[in-house]
DOMARMAR-180676 format. One record per residue: residue number from 1; x, y, z of N, C-alpha, C, O in turn. Coordinates in pm, whole numbers, plus 32768, in hexadecimal, padded with zeros to 4 digits. Layout:
residues N
SITE   nr    nu    nv    nw   cau   cav   caw    cu    cv    cw    ou    ov    ow
SITE  NUM     X     Y     Z     X     Y     Z     X     Y     Z     X     Y     Z
...
This chain:
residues 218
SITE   nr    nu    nv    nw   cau   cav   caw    cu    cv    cw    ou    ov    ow
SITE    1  9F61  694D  15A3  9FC2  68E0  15A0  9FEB  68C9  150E  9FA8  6887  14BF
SITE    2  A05B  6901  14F2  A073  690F  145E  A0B3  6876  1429  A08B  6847  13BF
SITE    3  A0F3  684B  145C  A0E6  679A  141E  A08B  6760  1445  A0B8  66EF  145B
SITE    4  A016  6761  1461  9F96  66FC  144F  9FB6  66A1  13D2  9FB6  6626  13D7
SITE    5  9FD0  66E8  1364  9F78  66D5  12ED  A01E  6676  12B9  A023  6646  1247
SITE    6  A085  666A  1309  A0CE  6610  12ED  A0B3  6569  1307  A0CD  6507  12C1
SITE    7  A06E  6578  1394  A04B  654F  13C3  9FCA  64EA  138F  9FC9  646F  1396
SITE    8  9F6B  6537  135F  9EC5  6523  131D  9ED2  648A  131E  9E94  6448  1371
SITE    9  9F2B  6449  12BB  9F24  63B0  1278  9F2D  6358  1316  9F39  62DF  1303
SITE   10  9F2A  6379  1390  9F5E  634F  13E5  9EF2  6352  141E  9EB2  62EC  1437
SITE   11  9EC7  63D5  143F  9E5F  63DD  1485  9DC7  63A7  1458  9D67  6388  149F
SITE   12  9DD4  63A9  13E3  9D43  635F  13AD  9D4F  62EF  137C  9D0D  62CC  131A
SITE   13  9DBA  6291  13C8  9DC1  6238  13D5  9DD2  61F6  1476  9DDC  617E  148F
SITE   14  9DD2  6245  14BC  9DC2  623F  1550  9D00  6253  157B  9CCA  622D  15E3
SITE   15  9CC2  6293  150E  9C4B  6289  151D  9C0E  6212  14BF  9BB1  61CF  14EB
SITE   16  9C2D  6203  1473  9C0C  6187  1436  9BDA  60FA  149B  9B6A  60C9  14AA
SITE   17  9C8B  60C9  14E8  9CCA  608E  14FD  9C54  6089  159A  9C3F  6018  15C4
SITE   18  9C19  60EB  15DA  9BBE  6116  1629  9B3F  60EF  1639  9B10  60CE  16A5
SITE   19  9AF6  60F2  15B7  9A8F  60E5  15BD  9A90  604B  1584  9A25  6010  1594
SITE   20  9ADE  6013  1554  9AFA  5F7C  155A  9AEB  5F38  15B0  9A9E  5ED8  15B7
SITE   21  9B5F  5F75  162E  9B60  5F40  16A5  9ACB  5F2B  16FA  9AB6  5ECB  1744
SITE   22  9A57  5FB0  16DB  9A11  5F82  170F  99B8  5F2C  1708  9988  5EEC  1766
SITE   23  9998  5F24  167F  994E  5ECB  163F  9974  5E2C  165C  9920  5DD3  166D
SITE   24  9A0E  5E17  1660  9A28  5DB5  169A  9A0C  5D91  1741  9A03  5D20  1771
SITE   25  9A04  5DF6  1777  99EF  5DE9  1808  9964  5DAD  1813  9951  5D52  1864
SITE   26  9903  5DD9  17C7  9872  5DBE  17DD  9885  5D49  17C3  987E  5D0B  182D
SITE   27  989E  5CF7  175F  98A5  5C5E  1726  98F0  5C19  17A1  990C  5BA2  1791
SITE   28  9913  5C52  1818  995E  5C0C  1860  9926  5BDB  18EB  9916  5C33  1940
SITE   29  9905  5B55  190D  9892  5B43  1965  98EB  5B92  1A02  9964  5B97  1A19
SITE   30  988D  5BBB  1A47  98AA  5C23  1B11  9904  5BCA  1B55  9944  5BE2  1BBC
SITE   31  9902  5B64  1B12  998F  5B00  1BB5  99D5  5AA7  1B55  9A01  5A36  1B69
SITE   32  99D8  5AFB  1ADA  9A6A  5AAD  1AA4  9AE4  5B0A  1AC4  9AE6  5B85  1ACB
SITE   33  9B4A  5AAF  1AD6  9BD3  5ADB  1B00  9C4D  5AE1  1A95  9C8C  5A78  1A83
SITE   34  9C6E  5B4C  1A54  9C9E  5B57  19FE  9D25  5B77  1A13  9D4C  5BD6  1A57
SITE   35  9D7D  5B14  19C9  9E22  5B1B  19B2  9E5F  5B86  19C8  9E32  5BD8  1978
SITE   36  9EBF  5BC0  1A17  9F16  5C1A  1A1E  9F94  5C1A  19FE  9FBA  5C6C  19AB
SITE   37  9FDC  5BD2  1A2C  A05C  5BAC  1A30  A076  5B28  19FF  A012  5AE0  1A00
SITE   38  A0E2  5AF1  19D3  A10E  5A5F  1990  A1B5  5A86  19D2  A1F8  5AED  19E1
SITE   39  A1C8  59D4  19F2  A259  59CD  1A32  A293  59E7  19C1  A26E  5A3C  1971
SITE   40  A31C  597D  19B0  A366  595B  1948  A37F  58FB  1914  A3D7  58EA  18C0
SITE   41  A332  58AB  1941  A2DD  5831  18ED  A259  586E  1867  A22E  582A  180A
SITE   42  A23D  58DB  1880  A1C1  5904  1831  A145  58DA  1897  A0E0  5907  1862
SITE   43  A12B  58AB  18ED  A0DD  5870  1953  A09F  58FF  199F  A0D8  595B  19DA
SITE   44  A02F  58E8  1987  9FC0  5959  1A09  9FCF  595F  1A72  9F70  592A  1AAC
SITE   45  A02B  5990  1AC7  A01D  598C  1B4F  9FE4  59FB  1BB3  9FF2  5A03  1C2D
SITE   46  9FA5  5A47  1B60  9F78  5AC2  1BB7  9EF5  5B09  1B5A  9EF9  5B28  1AE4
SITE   47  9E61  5B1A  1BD2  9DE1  5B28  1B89  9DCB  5BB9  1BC9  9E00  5BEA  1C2D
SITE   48  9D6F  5BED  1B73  9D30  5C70  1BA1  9C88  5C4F  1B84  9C66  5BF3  1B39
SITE   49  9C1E  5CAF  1BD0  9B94  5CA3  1B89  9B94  5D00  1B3F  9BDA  5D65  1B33
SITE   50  9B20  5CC8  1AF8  9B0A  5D18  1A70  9B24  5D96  1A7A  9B80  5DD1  1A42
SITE   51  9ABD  5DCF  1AD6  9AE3  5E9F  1AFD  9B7B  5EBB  1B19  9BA8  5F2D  1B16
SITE   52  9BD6  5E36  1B38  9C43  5E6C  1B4B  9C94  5E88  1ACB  9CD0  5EED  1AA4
SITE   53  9C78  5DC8  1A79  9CD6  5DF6  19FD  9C89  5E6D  19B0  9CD2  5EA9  1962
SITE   54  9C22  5E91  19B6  9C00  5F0B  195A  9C1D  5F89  1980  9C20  5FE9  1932
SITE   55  9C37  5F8E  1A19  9C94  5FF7  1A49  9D1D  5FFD  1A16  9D48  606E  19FE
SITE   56  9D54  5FB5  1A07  9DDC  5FA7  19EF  9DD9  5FBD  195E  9E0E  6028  193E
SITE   57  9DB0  5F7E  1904  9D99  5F87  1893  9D7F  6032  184D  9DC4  6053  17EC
SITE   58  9D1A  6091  1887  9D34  6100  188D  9D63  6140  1895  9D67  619F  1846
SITE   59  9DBD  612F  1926  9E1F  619F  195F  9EA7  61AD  1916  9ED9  6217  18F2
SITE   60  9EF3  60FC  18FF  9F79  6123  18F0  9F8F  614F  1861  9FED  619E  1859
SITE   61  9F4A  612E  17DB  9F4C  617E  1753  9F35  622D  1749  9F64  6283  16FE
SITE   62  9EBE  622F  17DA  9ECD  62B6  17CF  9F4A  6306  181D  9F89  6369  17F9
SITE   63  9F55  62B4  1895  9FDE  6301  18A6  A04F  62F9  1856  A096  635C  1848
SITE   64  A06B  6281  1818  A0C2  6294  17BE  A0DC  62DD  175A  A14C  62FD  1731
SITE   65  A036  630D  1717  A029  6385  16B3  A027  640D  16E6  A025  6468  1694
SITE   66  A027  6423  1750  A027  64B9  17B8  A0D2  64C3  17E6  A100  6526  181E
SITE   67  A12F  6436  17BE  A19D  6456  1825  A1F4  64A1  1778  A24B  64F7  176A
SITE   68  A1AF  6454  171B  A21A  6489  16B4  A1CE  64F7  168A  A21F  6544  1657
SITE   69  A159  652A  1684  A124  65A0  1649  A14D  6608  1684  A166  6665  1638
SITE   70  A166  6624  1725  A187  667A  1769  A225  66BC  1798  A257  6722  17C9
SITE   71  A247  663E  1768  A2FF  6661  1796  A306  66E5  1767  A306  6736  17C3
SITE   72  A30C  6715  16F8  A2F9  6789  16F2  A30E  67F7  1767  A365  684E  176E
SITE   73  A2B4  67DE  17B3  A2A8  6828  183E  A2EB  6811  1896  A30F  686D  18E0
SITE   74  A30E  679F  18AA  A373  677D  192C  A406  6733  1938  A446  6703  1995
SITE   75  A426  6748  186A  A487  66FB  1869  A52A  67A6  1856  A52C  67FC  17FE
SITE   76  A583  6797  18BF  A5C6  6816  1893  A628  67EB  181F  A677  6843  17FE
SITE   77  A62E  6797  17EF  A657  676D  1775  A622  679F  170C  A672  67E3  16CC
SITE   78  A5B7  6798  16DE  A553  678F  1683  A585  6808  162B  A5B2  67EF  15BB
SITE   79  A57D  68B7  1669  A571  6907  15FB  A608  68F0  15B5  A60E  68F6  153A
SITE   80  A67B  68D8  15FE  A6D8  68E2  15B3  A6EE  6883  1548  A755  68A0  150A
SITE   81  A69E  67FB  150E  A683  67C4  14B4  A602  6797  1498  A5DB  6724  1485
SITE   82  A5C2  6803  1498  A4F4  67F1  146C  A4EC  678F  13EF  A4A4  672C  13E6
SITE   83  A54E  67C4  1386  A540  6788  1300  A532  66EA  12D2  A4E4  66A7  128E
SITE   84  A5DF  66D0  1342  A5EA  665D  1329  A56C  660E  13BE  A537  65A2  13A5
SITE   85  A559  663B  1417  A4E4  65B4  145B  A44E  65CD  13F1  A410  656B  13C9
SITE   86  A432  662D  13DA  A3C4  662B  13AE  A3BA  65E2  12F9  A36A  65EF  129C
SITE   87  A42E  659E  130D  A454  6541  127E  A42F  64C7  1298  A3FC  6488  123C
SITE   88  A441  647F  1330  A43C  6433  1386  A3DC  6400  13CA  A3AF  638E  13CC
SITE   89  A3BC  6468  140A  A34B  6462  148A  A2E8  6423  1430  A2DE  63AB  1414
SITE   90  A29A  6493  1402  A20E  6436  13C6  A220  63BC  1398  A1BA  6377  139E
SITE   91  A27A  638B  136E  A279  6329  12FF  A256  6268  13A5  A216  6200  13B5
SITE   92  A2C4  62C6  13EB  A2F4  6284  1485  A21A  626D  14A5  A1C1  6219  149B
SITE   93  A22E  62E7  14C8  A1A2  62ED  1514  A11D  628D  14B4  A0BF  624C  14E3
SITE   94  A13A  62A0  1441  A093  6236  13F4  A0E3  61AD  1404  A094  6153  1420
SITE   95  A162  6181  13FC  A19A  6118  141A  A17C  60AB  1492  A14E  6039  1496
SITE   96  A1AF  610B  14F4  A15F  60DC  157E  A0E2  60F0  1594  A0B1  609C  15E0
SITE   97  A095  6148  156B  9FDD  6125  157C  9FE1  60B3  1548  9FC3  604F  1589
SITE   98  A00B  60AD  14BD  9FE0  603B  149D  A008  5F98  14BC  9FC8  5F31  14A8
SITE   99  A07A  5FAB  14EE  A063  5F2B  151C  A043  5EC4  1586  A03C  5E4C  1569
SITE  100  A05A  5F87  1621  A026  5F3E  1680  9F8E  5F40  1663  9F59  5EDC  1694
SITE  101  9F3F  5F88  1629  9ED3  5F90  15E1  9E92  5EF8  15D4  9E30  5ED6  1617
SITE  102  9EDB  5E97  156A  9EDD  5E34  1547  9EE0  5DCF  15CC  9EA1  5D68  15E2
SITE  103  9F1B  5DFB  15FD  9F5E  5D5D  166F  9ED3  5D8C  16D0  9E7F  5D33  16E2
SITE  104  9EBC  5E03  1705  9E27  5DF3  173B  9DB6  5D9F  170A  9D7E  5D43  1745
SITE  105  9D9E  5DCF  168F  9D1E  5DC5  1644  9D2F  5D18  1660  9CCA  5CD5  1675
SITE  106  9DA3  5CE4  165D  9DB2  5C54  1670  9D9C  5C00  16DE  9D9B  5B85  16E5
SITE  107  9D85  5C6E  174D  9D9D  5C56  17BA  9CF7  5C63  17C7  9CD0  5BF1  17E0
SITE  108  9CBB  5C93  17C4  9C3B  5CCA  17C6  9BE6  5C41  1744  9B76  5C16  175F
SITE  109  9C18  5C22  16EF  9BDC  5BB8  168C  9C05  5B45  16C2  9BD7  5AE2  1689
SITE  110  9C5C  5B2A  172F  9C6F  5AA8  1746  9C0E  5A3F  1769  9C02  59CB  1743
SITE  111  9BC6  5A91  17C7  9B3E  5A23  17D1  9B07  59E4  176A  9AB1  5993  178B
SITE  112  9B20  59F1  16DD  9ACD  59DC  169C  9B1B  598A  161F  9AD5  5944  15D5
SITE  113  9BC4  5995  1605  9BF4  5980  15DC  9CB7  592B  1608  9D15  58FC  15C7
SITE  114  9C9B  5940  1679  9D2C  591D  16D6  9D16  588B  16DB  9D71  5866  1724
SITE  115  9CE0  5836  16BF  9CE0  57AD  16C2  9CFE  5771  1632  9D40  5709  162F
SITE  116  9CE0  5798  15DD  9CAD  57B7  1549  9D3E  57A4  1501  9D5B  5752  14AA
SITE  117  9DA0  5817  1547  9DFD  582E  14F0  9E77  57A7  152B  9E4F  576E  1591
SITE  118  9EB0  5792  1515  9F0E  5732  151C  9FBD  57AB  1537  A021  577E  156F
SITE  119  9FB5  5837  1501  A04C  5859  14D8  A045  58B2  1567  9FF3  5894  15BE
SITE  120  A0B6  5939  157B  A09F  596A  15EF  A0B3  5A0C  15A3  A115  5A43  1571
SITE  121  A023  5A36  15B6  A02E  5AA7  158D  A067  5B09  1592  A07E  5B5F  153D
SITE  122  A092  5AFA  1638  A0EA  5B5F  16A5  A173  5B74  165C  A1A9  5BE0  1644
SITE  123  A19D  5AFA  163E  A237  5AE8  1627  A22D  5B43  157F  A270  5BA4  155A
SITE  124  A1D8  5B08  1544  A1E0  5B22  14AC  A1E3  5BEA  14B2  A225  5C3A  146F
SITE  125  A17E  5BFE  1521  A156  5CA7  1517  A1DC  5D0C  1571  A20B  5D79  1552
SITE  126  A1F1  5CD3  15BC  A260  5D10  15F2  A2EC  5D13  157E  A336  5D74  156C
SITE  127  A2F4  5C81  1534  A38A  5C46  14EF  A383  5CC8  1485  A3E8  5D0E  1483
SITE  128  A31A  5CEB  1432  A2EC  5D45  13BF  A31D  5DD6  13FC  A373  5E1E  13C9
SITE  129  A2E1  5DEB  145D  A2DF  5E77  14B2  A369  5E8C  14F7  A372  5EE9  1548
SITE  130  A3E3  5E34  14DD  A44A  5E48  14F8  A498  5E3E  1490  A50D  5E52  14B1
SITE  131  A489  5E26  1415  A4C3  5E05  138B  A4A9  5E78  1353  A4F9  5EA7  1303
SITE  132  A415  5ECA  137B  A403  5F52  1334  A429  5FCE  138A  A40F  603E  135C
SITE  133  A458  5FC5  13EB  A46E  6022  145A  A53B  6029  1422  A579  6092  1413
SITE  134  A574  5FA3  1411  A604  5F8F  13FF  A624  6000  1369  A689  6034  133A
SITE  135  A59C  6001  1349  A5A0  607E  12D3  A5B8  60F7  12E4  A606  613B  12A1
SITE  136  A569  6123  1354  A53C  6178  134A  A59A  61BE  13F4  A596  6239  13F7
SITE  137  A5DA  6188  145E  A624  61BE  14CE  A6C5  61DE  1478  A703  622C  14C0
SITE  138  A709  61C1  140E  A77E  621B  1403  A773  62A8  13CB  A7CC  62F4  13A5
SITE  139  A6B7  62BD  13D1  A6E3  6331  13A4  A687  63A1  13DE  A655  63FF  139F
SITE  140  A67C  6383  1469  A622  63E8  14DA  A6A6  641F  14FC  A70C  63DA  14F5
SITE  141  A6A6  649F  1523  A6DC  64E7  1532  A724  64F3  15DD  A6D9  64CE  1638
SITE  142  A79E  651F  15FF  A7A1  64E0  16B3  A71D  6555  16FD  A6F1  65C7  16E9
SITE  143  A70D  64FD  1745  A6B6  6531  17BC  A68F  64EB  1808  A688  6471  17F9
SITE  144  A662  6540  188C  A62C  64CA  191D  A5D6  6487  191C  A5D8  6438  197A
SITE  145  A554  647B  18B7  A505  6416  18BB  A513  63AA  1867  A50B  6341  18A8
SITE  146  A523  6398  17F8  A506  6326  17C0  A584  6320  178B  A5D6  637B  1791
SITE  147  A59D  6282  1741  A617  6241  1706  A658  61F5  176F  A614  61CB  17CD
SITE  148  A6E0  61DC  1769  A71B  6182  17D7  A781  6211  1805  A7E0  624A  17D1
SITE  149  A723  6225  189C  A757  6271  1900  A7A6  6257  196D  A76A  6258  19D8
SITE  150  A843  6239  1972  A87B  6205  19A0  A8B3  6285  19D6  A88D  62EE  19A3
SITE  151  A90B  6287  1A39  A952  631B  1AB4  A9C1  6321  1A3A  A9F7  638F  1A42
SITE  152  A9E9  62E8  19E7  AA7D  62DB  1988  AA2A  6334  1918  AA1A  63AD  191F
SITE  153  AA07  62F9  18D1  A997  633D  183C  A944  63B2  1840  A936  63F8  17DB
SITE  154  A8F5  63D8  18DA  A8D2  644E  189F  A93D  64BC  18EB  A916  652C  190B
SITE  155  A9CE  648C  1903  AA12  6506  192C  AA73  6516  18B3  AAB7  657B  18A0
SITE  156  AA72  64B0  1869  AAE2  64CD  17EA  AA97  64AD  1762  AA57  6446  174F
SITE  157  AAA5  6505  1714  AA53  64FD  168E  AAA5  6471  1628  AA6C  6431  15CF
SITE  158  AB1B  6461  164E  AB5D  63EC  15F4  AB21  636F  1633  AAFC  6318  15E5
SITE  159  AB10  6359  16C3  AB06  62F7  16E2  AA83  62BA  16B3  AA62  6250  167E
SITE  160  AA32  634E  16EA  A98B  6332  1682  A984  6312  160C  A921  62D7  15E0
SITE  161  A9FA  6339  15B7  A9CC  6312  1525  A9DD  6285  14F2  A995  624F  149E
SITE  162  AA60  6240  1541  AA88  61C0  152E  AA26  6152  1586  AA1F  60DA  156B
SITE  163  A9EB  6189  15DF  A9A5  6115  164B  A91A  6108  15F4  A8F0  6098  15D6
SITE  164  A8D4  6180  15CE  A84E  6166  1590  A89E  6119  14E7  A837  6108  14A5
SITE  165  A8EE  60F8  14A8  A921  60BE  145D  A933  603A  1467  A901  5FED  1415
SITE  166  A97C  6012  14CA  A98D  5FA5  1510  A8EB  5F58  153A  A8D5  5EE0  152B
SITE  167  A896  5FAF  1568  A821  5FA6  159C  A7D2  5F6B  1539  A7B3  5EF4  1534
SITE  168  A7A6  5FE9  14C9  A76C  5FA3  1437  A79E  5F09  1406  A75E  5EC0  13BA
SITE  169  A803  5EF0  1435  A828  5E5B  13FA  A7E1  5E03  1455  A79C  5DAB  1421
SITE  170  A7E4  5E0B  14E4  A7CF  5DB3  1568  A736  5DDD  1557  A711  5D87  15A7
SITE  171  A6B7  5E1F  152E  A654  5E30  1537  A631  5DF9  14C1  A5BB  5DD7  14CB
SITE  172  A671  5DD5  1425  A638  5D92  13E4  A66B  5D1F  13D1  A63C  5CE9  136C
SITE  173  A6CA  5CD1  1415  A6FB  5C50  1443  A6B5  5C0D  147C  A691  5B9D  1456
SITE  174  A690  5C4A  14EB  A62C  5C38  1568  A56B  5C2E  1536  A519  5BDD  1560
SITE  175  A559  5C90  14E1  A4D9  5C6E  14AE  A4DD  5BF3  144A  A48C  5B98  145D
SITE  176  A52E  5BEC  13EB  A532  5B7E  13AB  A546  5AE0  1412  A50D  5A77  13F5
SITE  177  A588  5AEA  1468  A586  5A7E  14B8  A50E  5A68  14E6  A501  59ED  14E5
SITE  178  A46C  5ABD  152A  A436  5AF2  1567  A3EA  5A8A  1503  A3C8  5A1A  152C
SITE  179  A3CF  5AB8  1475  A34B  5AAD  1417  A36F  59F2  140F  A30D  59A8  140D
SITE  180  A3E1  59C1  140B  A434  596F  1407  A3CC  58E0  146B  A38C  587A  1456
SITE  181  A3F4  592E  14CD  A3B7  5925  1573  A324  5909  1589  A2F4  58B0  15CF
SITE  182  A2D8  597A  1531  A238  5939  152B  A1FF  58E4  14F9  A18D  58C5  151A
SITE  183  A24F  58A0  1488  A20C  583C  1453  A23B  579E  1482  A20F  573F  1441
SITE  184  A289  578A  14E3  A2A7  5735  152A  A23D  572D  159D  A1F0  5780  15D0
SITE  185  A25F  5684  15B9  A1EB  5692  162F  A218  56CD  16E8  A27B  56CD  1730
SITE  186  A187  56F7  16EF  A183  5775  1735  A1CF  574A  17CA  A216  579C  1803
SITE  187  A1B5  56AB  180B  A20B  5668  1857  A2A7  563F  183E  A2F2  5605  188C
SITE  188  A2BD  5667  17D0  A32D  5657  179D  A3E0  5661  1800  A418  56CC  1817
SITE  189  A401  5612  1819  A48F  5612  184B  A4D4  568E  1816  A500  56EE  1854
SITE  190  A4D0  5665  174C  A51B  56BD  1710  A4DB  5726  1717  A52A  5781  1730
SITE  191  A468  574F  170E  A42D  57D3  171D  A44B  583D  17B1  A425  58B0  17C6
SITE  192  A48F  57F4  17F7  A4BD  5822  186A  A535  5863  1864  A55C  58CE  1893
SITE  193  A572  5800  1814  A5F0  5810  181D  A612  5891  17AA  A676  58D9  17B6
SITE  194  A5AA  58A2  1736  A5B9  5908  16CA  A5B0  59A1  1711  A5F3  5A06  16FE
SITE  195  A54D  5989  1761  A4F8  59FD  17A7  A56C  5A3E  180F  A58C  5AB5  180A
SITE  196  A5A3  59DF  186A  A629  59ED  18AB  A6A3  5A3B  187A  A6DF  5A8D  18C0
SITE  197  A6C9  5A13  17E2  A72B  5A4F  177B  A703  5AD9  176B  A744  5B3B  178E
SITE  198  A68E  5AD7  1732  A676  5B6F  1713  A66E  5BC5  1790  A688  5C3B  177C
SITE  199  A651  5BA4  1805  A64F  5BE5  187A  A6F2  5C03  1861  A715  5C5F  1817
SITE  200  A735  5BC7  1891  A7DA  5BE2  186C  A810  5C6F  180E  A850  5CD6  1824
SITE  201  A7B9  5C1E  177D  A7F5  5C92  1712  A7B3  5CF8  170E  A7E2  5D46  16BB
SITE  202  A75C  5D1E  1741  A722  5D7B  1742  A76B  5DCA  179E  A7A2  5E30  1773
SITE  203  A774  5DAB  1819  A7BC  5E0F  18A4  A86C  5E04  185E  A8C3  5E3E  189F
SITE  204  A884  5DD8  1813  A8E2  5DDC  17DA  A942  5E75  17C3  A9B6  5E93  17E0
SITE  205  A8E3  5EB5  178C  A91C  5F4C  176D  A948  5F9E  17DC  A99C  5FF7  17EB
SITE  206  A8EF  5F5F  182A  A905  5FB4  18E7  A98F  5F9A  18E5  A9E4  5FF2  18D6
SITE  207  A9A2  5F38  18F3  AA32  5EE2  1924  AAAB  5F46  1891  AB10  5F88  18AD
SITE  208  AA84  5F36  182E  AAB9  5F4A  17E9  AAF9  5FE3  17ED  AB6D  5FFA  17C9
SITE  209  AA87  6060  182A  AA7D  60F3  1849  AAFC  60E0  18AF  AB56  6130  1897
SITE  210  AB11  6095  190A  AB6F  6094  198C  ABD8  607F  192A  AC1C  60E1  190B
SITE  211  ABE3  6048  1910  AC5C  600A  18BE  ACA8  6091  1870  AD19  60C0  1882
SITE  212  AC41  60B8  1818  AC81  613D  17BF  AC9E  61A5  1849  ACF9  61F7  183E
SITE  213  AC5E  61A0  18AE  AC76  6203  1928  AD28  61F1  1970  AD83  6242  1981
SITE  214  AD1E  618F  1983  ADA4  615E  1993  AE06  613B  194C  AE69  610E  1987
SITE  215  AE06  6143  18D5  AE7F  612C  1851  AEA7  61FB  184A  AF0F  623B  183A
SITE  216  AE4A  6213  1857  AE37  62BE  1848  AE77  62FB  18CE  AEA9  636B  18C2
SITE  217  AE7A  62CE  192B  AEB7  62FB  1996  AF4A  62E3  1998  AF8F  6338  19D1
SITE  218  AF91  6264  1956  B04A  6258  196D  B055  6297  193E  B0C6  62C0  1927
């Protein structure tokens, strides 16, 4: 597997990020019920047990680090611009370990610290992880898995170039609103209503891909 080693900063941080998790699992008493989901209030409305969030906590960093290490193999995009994803990818892939990385480990420390904190971590870790992603999607290359895959963008290379453009703005709009968002309180009216917006600007580019689809068609 000849990009491993693009990869490395990612992956030994997916093992890191691992043996954390378990250590946190042990500190975590057999019938506590640990946070999964938050509405859009910032509010807990959905629990897992411990074996679950540490299931979860495992699986989706590693799939996430197996979906970008491997494209390679299953993406028919890929060889005709190796250069430019592999400029990308890794940087993408330690990005997302790390922050769904983070929002676990939080999820897994809550017992011990979720009363404690007053801000909403969720909002703050996601708002960051969309402010650094708005960096880093105008310049993945088109293809069927990742970026904003709309039926318009990955059939026309212009439309792709302007929507992940458009996109980078609405993903670091949206995280800044996001980080904005966590330090308000977590019952918050307005925190609803912030969380609501960025839902908007974010799906924004979708809307936006149709748009260049149909100005391109008269």
């Amino acid at each position: 597997m000849k990009n491993i080693k693009n990869h490395l900063p990612a992956l030994i941080l997916l093992l890191v990020y691992a043996a954390i998790s378990f250590v946190l699992f042990l500190q975590v008493p057999a019938d506590a019920q640990l946070p999964m989901h938050w509405n859009a209030k910032g509010e807990v409305d959905g629990y897992a047990s411990a074996g679950g969030a540490l299931a979860f906590a495992l699986i989706l960093p590693t799939a996430l680090f197996l979906l970008l290490l491997l494209l390679p193999y299953y993406s028919p995009k890929y060889r005709a611009q190796a250069e430019r994803f592999e400029k990308v990818l890794p940087k993408m892939n330690f990005l997302l370990v790390f922050f769904f990385g983070l929002i676990n480990l939080y999820i897994l420390a809550y017992p011990m610290i979720g009363d404690k904190i007053k801000i909403n971590f969720i909002f703050l870790l996601i708002g960051f992880m969309f402010a650094f992603l708005g960096n880093l999607i105008p310049k993945v290359p088109r293809n069927f898995f990742i970026g904003i895959r709309t039926p318009w963008s990955i059939t026309d290379e212009d439309n792709w170039y302007h929507t992940h453009r458009v996109g980078a703005k609405a993903f670091l709009l949206g995280g800044l609103l996001l980080i904005i968002a966590g330090f308000l309180p977590q019952n918050s009216i307005v925190a609803s209503a912030v969380f609501i917006l960025v839902t908007i600007i974010v799906l924004y580019p979708v809307l936006y891909s149709f748009i260049l689809f149909k100005k391109k068609g008269e």
